[in-house]
RODO-2510 file (C-alpha; in nm, 4 decimals, decimal comma):
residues 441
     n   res          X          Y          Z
     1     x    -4,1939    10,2570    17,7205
     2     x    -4,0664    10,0813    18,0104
     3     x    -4,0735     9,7949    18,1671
     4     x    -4,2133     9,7709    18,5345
     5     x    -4,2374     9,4745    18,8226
     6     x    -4,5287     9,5020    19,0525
     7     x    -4,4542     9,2959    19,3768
     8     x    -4,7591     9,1532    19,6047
     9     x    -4,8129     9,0461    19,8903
    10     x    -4,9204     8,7192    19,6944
    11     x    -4,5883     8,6798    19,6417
    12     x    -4,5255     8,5884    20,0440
    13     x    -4,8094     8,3729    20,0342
    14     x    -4,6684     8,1637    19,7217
    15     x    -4,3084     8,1010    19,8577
    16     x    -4,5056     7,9829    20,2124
    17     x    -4,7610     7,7536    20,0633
    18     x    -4,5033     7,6322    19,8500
    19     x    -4,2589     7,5299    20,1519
    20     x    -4,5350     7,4182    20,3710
    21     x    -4,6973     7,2227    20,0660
    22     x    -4,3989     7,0541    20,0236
    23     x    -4,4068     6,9047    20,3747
    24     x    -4,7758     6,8129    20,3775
    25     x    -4,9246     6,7376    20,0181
    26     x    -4,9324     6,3819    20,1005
    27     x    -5,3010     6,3107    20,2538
    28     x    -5,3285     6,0340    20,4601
    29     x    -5,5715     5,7241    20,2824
    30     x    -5,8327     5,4963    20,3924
    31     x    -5,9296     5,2225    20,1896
    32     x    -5,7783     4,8613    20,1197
    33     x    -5,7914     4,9221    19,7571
    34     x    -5,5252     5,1644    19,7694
    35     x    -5,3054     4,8373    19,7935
    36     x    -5,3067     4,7821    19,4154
    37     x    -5,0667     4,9763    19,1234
    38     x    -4,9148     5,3070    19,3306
    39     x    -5,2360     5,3388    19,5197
    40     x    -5,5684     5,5219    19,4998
    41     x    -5,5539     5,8184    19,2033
    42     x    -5,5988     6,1570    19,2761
    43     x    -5,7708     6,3526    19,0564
    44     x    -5,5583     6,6248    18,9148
    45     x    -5,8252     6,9409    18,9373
    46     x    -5,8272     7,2766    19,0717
    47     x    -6,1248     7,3934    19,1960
    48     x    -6,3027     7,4674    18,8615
    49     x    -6,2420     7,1420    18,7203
    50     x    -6,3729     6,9688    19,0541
    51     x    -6,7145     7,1702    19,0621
    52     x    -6,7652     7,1111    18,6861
    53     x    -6,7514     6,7063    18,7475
    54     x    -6,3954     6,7419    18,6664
    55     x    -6,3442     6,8385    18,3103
    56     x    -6,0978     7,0817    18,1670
    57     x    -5,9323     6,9521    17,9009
    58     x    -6,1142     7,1988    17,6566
    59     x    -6,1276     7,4396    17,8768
    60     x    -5,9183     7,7686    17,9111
    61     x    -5,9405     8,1302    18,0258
    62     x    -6,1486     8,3890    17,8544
    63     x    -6,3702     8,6851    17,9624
    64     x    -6,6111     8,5063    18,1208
    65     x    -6,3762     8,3651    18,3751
    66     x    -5,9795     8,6065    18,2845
    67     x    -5,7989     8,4161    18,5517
    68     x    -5,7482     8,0902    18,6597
    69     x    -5,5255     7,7506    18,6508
    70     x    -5,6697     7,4878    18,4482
    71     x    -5,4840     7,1406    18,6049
    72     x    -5,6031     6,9549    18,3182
    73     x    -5,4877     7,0593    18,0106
    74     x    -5,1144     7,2481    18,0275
    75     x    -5,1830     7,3996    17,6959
    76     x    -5,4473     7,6064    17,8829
    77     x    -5,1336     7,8106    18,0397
    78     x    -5,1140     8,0140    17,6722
    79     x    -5,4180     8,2156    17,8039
    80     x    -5,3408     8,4088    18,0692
    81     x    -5,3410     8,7191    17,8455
    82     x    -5,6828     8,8493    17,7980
    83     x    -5,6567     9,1072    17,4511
    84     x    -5,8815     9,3905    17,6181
    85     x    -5,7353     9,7432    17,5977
    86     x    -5,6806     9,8978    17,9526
    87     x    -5,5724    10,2512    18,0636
    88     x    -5,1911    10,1812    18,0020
    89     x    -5,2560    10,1211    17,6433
    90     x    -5,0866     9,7891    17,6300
    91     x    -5,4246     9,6043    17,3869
    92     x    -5,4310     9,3545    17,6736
    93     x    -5,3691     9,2438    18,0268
    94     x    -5,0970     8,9641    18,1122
    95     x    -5,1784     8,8589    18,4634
    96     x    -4,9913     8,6369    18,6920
    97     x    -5,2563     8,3642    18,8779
    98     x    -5,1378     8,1678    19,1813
    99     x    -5,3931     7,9416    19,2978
   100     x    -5,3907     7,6621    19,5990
   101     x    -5,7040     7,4035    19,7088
   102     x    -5,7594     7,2066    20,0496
   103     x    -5,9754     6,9002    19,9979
   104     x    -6,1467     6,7881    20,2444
   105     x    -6,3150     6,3944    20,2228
   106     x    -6,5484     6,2417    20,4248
   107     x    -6,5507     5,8357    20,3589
   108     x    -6,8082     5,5515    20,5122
   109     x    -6,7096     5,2499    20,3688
   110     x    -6,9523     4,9195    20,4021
   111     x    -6,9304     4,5685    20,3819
   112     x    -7,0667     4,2417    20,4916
   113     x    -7,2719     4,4810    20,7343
   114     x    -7,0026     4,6689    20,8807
   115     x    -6,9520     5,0252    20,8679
   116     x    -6,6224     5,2527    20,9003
   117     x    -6,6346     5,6713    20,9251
   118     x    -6,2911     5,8564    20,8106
   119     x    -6,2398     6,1950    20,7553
   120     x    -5,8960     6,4240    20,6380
   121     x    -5,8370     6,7156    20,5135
   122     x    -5,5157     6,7842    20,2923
   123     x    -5,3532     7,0853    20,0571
   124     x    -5,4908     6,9708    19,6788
   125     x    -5,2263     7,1066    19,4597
   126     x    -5,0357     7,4371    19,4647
   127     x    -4,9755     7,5871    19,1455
   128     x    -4,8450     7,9463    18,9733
   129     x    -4,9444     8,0418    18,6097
   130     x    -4,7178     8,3175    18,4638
   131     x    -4,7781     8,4688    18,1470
   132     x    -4,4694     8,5449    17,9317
   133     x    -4,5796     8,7293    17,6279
   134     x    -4,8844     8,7199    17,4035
   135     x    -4,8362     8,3697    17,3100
   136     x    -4,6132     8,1663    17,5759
   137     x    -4,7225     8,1316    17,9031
   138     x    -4,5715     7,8503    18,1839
   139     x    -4,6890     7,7023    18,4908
   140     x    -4,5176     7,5234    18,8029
   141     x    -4,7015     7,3875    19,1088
   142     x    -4,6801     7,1224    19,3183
   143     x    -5,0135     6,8140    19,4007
   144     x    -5,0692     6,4647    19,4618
   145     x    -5,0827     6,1946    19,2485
   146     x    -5,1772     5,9101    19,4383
   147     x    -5,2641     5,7894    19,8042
   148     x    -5,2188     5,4566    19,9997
   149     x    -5,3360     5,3553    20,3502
   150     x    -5,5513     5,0706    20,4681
   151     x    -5,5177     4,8324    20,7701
   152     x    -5,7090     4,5008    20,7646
   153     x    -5,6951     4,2598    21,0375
   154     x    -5,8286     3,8639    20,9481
   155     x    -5,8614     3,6464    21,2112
   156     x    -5,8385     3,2255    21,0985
   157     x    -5,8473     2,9807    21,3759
   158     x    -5,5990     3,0574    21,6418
   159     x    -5,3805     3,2659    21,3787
   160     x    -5,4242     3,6754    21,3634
   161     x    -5,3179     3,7875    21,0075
   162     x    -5,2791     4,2528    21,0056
   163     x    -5,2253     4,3897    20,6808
   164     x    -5,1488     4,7438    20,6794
   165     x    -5,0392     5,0086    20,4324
   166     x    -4,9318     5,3481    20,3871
   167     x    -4,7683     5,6228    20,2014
   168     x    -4,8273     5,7934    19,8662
   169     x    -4,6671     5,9785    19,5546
   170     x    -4,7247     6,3325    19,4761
   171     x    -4,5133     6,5444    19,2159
   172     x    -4,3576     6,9024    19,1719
   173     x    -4,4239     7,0327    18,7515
   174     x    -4,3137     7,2735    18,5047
   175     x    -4,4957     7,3407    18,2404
   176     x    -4,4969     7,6006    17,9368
   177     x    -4,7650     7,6518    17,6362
   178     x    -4,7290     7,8145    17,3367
   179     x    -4,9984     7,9512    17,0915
   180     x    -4,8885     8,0185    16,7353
   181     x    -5,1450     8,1398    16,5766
   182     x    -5,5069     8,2238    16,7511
   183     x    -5,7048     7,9994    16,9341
   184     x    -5,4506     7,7369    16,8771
   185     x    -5,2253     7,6670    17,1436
   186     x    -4,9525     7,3466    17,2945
   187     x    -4,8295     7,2652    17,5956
   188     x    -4,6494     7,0447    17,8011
   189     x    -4,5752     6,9325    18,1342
   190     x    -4,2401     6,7942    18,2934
   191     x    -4,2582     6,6432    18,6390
   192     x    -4,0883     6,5007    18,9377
   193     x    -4,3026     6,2084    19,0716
   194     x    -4,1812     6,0951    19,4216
   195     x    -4,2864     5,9307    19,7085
   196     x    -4,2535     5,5825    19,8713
   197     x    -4,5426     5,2900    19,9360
   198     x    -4,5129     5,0782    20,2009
   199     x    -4,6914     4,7176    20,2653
   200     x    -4,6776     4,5624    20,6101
   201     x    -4,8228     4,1702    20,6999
   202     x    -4,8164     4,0901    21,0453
   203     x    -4,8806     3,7466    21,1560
   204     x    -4,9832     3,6565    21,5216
   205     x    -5,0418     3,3709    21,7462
   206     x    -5,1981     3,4976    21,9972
   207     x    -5,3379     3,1701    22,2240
   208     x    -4,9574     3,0172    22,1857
   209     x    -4,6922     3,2171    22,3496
   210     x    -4,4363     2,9786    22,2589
   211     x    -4,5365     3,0722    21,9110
   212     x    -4,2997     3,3091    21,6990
   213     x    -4,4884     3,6098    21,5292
   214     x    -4,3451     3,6722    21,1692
   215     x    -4,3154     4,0914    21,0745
   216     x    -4,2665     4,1273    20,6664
   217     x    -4,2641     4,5102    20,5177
   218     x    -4,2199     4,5733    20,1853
   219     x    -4,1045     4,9238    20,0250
   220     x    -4,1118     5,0522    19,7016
   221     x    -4,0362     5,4425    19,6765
   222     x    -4,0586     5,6336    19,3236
   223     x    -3,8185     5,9096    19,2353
   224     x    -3,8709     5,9476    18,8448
   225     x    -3,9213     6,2545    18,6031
   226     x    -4,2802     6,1830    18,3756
   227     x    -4,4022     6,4050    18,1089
   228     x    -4,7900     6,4901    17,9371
   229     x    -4,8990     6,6900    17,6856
   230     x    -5,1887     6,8839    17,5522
   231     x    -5,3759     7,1030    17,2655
   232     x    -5,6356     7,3156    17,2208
   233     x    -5,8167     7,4774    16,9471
   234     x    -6,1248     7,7284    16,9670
   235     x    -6,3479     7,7865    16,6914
   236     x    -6,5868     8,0989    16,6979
   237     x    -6,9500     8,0649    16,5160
   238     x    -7,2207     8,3036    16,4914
   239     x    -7,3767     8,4693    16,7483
   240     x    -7,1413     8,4954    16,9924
   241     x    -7,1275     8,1036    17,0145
   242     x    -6,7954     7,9356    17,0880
   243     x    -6,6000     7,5600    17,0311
   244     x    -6,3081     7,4443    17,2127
   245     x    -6,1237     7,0797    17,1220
   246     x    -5,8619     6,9689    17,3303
   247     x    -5,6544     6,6566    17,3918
   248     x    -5,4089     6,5458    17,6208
   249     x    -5,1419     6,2345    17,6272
   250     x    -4,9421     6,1032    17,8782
   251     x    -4,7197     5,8063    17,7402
   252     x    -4,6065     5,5407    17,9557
   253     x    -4,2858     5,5615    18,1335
   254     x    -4,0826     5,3249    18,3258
   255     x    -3,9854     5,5104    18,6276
   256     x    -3,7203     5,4364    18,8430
   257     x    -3,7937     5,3031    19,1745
   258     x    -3,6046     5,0852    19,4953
   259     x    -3,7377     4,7829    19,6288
   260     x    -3,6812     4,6693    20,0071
   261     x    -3,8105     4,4049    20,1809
   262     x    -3,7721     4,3257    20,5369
   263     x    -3,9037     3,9930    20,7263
   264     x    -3,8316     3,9064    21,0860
   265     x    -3,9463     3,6968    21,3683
   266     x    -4,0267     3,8316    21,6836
   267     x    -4,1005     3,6993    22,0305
   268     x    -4,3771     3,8258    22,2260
   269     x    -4,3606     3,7848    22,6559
   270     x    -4,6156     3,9781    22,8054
   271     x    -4,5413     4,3380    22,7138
   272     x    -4,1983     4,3272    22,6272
   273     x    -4,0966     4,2137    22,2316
   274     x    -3,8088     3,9980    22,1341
   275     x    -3,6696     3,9914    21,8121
   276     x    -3,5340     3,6195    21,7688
   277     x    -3,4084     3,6187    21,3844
   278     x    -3,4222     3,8148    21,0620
   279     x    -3,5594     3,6430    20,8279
   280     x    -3,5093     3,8297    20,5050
   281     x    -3,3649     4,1518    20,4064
   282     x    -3,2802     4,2640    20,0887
   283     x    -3,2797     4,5700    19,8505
   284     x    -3,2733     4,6282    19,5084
   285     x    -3,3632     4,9227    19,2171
   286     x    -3,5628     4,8715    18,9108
   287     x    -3,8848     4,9898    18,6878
   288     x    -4,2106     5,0390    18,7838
   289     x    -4,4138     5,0962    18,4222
   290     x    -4,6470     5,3505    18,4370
   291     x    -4,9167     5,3019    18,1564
   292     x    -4,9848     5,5100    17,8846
   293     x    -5,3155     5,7639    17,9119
   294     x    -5,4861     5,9704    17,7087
   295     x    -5,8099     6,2212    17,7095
   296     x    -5,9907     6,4313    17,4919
   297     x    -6,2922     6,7108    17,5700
   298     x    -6,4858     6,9819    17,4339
   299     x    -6,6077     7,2805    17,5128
   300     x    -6,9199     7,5107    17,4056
   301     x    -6,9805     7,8433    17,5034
   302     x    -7,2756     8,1160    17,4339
   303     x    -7,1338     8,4685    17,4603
   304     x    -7,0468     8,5170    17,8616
   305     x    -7,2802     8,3518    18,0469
   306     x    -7,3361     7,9763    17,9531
   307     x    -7,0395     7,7327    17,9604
   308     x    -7,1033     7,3376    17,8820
   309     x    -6,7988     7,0891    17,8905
   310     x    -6,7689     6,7139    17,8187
   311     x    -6,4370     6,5539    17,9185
   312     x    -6,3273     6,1508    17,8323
   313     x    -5,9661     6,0226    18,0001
   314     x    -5,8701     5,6468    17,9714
   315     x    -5,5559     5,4765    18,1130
   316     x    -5,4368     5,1122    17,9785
   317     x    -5,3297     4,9994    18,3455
   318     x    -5,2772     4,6690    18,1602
   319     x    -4,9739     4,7843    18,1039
   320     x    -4,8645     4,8167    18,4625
   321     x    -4,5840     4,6436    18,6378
   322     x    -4,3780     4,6799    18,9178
   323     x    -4,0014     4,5312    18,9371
   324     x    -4,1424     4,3004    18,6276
   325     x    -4,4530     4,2165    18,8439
   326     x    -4,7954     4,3121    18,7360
   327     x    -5,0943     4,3752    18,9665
   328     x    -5,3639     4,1773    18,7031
   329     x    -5,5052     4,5670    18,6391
   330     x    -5,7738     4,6770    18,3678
   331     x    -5,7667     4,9358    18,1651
   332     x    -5,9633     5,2354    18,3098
   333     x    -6,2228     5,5494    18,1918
   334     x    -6,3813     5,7802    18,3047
   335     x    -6,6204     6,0824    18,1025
   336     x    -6,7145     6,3911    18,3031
   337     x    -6,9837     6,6738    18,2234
   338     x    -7,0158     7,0017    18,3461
   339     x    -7,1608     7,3237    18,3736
   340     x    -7,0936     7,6977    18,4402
   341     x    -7,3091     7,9680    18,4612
   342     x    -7,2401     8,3241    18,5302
   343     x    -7,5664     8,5522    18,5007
   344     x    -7,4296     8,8804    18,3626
   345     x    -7,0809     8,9749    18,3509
   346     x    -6,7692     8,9145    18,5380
   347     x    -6,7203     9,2730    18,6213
   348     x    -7,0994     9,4011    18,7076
   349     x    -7,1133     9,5837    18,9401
   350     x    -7,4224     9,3850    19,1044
   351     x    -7,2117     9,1131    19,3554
   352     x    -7,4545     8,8778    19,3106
   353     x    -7,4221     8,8868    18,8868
   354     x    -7,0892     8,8201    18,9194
   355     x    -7,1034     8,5167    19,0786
   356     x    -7,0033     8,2038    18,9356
   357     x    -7,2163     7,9039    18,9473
   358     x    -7,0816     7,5333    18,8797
   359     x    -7,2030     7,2211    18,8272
   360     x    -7,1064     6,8616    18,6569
   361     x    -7,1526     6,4785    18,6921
   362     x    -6,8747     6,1938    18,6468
   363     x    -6,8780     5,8400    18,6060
   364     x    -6,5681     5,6034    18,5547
   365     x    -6,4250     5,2363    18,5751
   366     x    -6,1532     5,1834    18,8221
   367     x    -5,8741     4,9583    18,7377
   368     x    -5,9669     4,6877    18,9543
   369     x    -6,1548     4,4003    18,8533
   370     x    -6,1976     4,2252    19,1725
   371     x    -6,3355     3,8397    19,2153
   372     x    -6,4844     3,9426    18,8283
   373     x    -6,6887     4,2585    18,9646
   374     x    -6,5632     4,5961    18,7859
   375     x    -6,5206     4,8550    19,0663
   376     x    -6,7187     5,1975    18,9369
   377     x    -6,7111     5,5414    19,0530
   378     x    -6,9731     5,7804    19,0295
   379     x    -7,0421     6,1539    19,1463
   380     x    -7,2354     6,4233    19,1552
   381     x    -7,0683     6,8113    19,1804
   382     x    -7,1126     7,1770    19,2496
   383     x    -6,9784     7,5030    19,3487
   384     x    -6,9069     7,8608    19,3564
   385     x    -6,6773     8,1069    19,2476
   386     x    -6,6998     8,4124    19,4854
   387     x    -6,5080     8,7545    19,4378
   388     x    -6,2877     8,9176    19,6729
   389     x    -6,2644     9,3006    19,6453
   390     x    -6,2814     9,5256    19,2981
   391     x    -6,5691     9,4874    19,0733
   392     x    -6,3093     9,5135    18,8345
   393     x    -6,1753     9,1814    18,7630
   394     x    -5,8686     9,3133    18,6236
   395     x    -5,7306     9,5918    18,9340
   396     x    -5,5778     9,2498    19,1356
   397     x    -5,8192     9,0055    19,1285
   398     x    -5,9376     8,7535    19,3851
   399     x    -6,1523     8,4429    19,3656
   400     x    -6,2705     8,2205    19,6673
   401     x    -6,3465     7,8581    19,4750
   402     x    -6,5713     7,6428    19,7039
   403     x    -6,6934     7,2753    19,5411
   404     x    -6,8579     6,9471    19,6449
   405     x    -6,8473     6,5976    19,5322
   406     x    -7,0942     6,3371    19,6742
   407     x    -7,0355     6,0329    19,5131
   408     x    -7,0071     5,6371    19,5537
   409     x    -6,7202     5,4119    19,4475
   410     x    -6,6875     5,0236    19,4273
   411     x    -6,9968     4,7720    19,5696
   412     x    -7,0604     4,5370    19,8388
   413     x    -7,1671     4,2602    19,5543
   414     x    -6,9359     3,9515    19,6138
   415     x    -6,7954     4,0401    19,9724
   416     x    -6,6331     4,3526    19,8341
   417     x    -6,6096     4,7350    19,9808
   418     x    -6,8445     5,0161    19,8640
   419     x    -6,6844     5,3496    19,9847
   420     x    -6,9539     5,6829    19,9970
   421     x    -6,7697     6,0084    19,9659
   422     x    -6,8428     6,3687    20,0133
   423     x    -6,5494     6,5689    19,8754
   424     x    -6,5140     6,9331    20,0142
   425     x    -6,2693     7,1381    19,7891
   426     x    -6,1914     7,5171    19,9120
   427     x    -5,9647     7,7520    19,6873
   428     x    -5,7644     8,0667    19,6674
   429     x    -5,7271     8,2642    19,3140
   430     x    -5,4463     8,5289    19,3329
   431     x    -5,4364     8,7521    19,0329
   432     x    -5,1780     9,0116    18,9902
   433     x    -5,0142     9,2161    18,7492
   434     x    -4,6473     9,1543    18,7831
   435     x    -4,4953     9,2708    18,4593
   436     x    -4,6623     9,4771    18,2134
   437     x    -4,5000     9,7759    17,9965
   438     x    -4,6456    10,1176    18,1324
   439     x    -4,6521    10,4910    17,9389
   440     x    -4,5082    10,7634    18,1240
   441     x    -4,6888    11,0839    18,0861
***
């Protein structure tokens, strides 16, 4: 026996997302309620988990579908060894997966009559699942976690009041799984969460130009490790019918974050802008308490074709603060179910059998609670899983992952904002045999 690396060209395209990921995970936000807690929350799904109205937590690799990153449950990365026999005689197949999503979102947002188009497209997440042995298998990638950007202008009398916001967090992982015994496997996720928010308030006078115009930004930025953690158990019944339980925990954390804040009065003669005094600057480091959250899902599956999920997360944002501030937050939910069907078997040789067809449906309460009207979120999903190359799933892989959300979130009840989304999420699977132990004839 020996032991034998097998390079790809995958390899180039991991180290370049990475870098370039790096630079531009952050997506660039629309919507005034990002002001609240770190901003609006990105769901953390690849591609799967997104077309299957974003469950996962029960959810892990198998036959049906060897190869892919499950975002939602990091004791899913134990799986990435499928225990077929192949022509090297090893009684299974470890295989390295590197997948990466753009999202692209469509928003209209209405209110009071008024209507406002956005569109942006960003990178997703970014994430590599390596296999280690028959049991262990770890993970690293890099997505967002949250989003921030809104700019609101209110006009009173002769006084012009613009509020505007921007920035985000996103975080870089590591995570590892270990199974000890089959179809029971843990895992665990350590992060760096970073990123900075910042919150601008602009007063004006525009009809008096004797009139000084006050400027106050606020920054908090985040640079704080954060942990979660997950199980999964499978249980096989007759006729080729399958179980999966999982659960996942995230406790809260205070994370440590810097405060500045920045006022000054400004003087405004024709085009030209004089600053006349600053008014307030000051700087400081403290907490900001992320709350504790939790989830739990389940999985059934009938032989290689049918897959049916159910997913439940819920967050106690009542537990938020910031520098000993909190942001009057509710706790949040959200359930998810979806669907997966792939009509005969992954490595037919009929194209068309080997697709994979997705489907799912979400609905969840937002943690704002807004002039006593709870802000909800609800969405519809599909998508497709589309082979590159080999009928044979296992001779280096590849997946194109296209999904789509249409959904609404929030309501125009009590002069509030209802934002209609469609979500468009496209996605690379890289499969590849890196190390594996080969005979020599």
């Amino acid at each position: 026996m020996k032991k034998a690396f097998y390079s790809s060209p995958a390899l180039i395209v991991i180290f370049s997302l990475f870098c370039a990921g790096i630079a531009s995970a952050q997506s660039s936000d629309i919507s005034p309620y990002s002001r609240y807690g770190i901003g609006d929350l990105q769901d953390q799904n690849s591609v799967l988990n997104f077309s299957m109205g974003g469950t996962g937590i029960a959810y892990h690799n198998d036959i049906t579908t060897p190869f892919f990153l499950n975002l939602k449950n990091p004791a899913s990365y134990a799986y990435n060894f499928i225990p077929i026999e192949d022509s090297a005689g090893s009684g299974g197949l470890k295989m390295a997966s590197f997948e990466a999503g753009i999202l692209d979102n469509s928003l209209t947002l209405t209110t009071q009559g008024q209507t406002l188009k956005s569109n942006n497209a960003y990178l997703a997440y970014i994430a590599l699942n390596l296999p280690i042995s028959r049991h262990v298998g770890i993970a690293m990638g890099l997505l967002p976690v949250s989003t921030q950007g809104y700019n609101i202008t209110l006009l009173t009398d002769s006084i012009e009041t613009q509020y505007q916001g921007n920035g985000g967090t996103n975080k870089v992982f590591v995570g590892a799984a270990y199974s000890p015994i089959k179809n029971l496997s843990f895992g665990a996720n350590l992060a760096y969460l970073f990123g900075s928010l910042t919150n601008e308030e602009d007063i004006y006078f525009p009809q008096n130009n004797t009139s000084f115009n006050t400027f106050k930004i606020e920054n908090v930025g985040i640079h704080s490790f954060i942990a979660d953690f997950g199980l999964m158990y499978t249980i096989k019944l007759p006729h080729d019918w399958s179980i999966t339980l999982g659960g996942t925990f995230a406790p809260a954390m205070n994370l440590n974050a810097s405060y500045h804040n920045f006022a000054s009065s400004q003087y405004i003669n024709g085009s030209s802008i004089n600053n006349m005094d600053t008014l307030l600057d000051s700087s400081t480091v403290g907490k900001v308490k992320l709350p504790t959250m939790w989830g739990a899902g389940i999985t059934i599956k009938k032989g290689e074709q049918w897959t049916f999920s159910f997913d439940y997360t819920a967050q106690n944002w009542s537990q938020y603060s910031s520098f000993g501030n909190s942001d009057s937050l509710k706790d949040s939910y959200k359930w998810g179910v979806g669907i997966q069907f792939v009509p005969k078997k992954v490595y037919s040789s009929s194209y068309l059998q080997r697709i994979q067809y997705r489907a799912g449906f979400s609905m969840g309460q937002n943690y704002l609670n807004l002039y006593n009207t709870p802000l909800k979120d609800m969405s519809f999903s599909a998508g497709l899983g589309l082979p590159i190359g080999n009928a044979n799933p296992f001779a280096h892989p590849c997946v194109l992952n296209i999904g789509v959300q249409v959904g609404t979130f929030g309501t125009t009840s009590n002069n509030l904002i209802k934002t209609d989304y469609v979500k468009l999420m496209f996605g690379f699977t890289f499969d590849d045999r890196w190390f594996d132990k080969r005979k020599f004839q």
